[in-house]
Wavefront OBJ file of the C-alpha trace (Angstrom):
o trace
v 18.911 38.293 35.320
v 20.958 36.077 32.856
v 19.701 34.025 30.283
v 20.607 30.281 29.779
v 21.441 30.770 26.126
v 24.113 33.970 27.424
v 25.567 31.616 30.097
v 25.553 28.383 28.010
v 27.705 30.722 25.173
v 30.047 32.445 28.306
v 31.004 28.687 29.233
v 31.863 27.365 25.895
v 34.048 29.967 25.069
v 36.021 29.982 28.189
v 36.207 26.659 27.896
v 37.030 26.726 24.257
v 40.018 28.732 25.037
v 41.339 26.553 28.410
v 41.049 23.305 26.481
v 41.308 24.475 22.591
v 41.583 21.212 20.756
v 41.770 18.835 23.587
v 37.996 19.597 24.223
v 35.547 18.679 20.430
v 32.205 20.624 22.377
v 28.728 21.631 20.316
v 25.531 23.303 21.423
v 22.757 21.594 20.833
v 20.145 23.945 19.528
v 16.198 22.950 20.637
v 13.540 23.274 17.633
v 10.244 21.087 16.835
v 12.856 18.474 15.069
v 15.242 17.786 17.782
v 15.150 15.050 20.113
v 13.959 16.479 23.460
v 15.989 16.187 26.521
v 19.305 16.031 24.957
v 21.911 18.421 27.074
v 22.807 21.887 26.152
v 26.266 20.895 25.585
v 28.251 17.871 23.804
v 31.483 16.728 22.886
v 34.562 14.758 23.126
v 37.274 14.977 25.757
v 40.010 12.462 25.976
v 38.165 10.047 24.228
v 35.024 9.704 26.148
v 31.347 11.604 25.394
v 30.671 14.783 27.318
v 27.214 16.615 28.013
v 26.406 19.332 30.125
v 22.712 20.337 30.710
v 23.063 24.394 31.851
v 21.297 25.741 33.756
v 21.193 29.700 35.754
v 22.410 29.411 39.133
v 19.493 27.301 41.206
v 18.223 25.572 38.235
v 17.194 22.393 38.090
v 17.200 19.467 35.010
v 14.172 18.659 34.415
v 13.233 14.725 34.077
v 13.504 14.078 31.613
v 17.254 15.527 30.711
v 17.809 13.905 34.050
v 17.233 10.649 32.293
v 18.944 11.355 29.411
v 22.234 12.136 31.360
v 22.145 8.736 33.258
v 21.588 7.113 29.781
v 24.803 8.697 28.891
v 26.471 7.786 32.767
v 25.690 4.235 31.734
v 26.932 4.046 28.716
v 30.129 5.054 29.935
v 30.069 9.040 29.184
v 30.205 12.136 31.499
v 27.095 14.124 31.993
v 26.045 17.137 34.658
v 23.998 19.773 35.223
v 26.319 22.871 35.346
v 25.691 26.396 36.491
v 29.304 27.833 36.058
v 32.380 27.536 34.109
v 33.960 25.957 37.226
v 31.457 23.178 37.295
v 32.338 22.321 33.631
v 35.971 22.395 34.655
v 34.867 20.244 37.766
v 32.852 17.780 35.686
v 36.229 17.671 32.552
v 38.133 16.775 35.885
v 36.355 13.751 36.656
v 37.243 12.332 33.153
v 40.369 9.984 33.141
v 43.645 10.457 30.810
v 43.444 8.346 27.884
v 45.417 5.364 27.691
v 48.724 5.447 26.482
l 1 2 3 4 5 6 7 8 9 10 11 12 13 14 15 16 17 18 19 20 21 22 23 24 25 26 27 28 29 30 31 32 33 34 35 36 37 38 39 40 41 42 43 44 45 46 47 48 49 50 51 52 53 54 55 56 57 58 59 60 61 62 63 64 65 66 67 68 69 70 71 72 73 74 75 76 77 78 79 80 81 82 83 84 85 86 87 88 89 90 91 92 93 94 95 96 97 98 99 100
């Protein structure tokens, strides 16, 4: 059985290494002081905000980080639940080239 936290750190760094320093991406680490329902994962890629909410294969957001990532959809950012490295990819794939 994997842990979130072991597949949220397996994503980053495979994505850290296929986008380097096209792709600005933090963890967001939970404690009493954080805002709750923020995503797992933000950042910057080609100019527009990025979150990820992951989650082990199955998993769902709950409703709150559902919200949260339309809030961030309507603001004009990219947000998803991802399971896999591939989704991230998918989700990076959606955003459009910056203009020149």
């Amino acid at each position: 059985m994997v842990l979130e936290s072991a597949l949220t750190k397996k994503i980053r760094a495979k994505l850290d290494k296929k986008y380097g320093t096209d792709l600005w991406l933090r963890k967001i680490h939970g404690n009493p002081y954080q805002i709750r329902g923020l995503p797992d994962l933000i950042g910057v890629y080609r100019g527009y905000f990025v979150a990820m909410e992951v989650k082990k294969p199955g998993g769902e957001a709950t409703d709150l980080q559902a919200f949260t990532m339309k809030q961030i959809q309507q603001a004009g950012g990219y947000a998803a639940v991802i399971h896999s490295f591939e989704e991230a990819v998918s989700l990076l794939d959606t955003v459009p080239e910056p203009p020149t």
